[in-house]
C-alpha positions, 0 to 999 in steps of 0.5 A: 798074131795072125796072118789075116792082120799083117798088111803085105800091101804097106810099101816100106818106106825104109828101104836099107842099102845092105852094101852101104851098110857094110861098107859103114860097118867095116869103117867103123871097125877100122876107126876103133881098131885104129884107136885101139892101137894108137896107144900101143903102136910100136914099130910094127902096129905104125904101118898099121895104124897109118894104113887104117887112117889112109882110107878110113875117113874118106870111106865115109864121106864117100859114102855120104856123098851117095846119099846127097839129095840133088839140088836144082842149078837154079837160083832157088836150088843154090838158096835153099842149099846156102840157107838150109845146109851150109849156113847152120853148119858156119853158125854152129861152128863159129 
């Protein structure tokens, strides 16, 4: 491949957030980790096991809460949130 043939002037339309990306990365080690000693968790690996299952969850919602696209506070904004988001989410779990 040559340079002549690589468009540099292309935006990426992919731009990743690295500390995201980690901070993802290290609560999915904790969830395997946390599962991993669920079945041997003695005396000294509950203290553990309960430590990882103190943060490991609301690291994620966390991080998914920052990437939430924002919404109008109009009437059209709340409809499209109801219609699009909450109201597939309530048919799939019924």
């Amino acid at each position: 491949m040559t340079t002549d043939t690589i468009d540099t002037n292309k935006p990426k339309l992919n731009k990743r957030i690295l500390w995201a990306d980690y901070a993802k990365c290290f609560g999915i080690i904790a969830v395997v980790t946390g599962h991993a000693i669920n079945d041997v968790a003695g005396k000294g690996l509950d203290v553990t096991y309960n430590a990882i299952y103190w943060w490991h969850m609301p690291l994620f919602f966390m991080i998914g809460g920052f990437f939430l696209k924002k919404i109008s506070h109009d009437f059209k904004g709340w409809s499209y949130l109801l219609s699009h988001r909450i109201k597939p989410l309530v048919i799939a779990y019924f």
